[in-house]
C-alpha positions as CSV (number, residue, x, y, z in Angstrom):
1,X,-1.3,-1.6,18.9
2,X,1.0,0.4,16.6
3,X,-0.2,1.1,12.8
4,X,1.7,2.5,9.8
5,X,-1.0,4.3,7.8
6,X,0.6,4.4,3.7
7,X,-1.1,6.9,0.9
8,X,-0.5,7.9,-2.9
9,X,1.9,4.5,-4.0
10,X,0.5,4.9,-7.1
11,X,1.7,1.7,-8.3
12,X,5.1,2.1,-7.2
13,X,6.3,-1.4,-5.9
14,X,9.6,-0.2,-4.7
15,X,7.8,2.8,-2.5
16,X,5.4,0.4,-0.9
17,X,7.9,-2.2,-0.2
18,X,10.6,0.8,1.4
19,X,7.4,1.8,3.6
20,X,6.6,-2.0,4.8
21,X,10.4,-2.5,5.3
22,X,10.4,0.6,7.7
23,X,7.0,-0.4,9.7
24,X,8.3,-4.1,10.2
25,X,11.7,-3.3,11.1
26,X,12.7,0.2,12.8
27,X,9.2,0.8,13.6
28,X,7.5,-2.4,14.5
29,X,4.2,-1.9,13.6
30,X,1.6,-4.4,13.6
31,X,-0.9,-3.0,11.2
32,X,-0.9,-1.3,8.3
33,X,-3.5,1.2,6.8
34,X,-3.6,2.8,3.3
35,X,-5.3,6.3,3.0
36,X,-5.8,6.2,-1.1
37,X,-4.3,5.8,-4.0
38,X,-2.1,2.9,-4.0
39,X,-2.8,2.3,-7.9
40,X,-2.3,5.0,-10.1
41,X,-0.1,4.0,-12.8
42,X,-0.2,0.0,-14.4
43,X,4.1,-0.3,-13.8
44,X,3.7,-2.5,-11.2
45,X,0.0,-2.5,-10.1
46,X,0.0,-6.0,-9.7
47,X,3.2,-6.8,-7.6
48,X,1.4,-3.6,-5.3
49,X,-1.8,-5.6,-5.2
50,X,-0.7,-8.6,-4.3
51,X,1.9,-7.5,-1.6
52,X,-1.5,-5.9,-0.3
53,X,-3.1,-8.4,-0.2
54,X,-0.9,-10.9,1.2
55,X,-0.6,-8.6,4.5
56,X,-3.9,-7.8,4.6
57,X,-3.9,-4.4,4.8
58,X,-6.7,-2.7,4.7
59,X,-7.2,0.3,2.3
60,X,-9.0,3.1,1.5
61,X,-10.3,3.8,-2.6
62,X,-8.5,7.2,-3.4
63,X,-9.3,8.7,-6.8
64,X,-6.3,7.1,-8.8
65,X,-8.0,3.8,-7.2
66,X,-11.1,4.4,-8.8
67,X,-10.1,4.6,-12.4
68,X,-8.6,0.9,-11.9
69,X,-12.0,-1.2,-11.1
70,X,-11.6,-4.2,-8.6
């Protein structure tokens, strides 16, 4: 099995969507781990949630995560 592992999107929907775009196409991978701090800032924190969510990907808190509870 071939997995992407992601860290520090810090909210950044265009980032995280880049990254997915690369492990789906050129890279073909079929799971995808984040290491930490996918929120960070509130500019897109929900597009970045849900796009997590909707692949299931499994994450990690980091500490920009914890100052952004559930």
């Amino acid at each position: 099995m071939k997995l992407g592992i992601i860290s520090d999107i810090h909210g950044d929907r265009q980032a995280l969507e880049t990254a997915l775009q690369r492990f789906e196409g050129v890279h073909q991978v079929e799971r995808v781990l984040c290491a930490g701090d996918l929120l960070g800032s509130d500019r897109q924190a929900d597009d970045v949630v849900r796009m997590v969510r909707e692949r299931r990907i499994v994450t990690v808190r980091g500490n920009h995560d914890a100052c952004h509870p559930d």
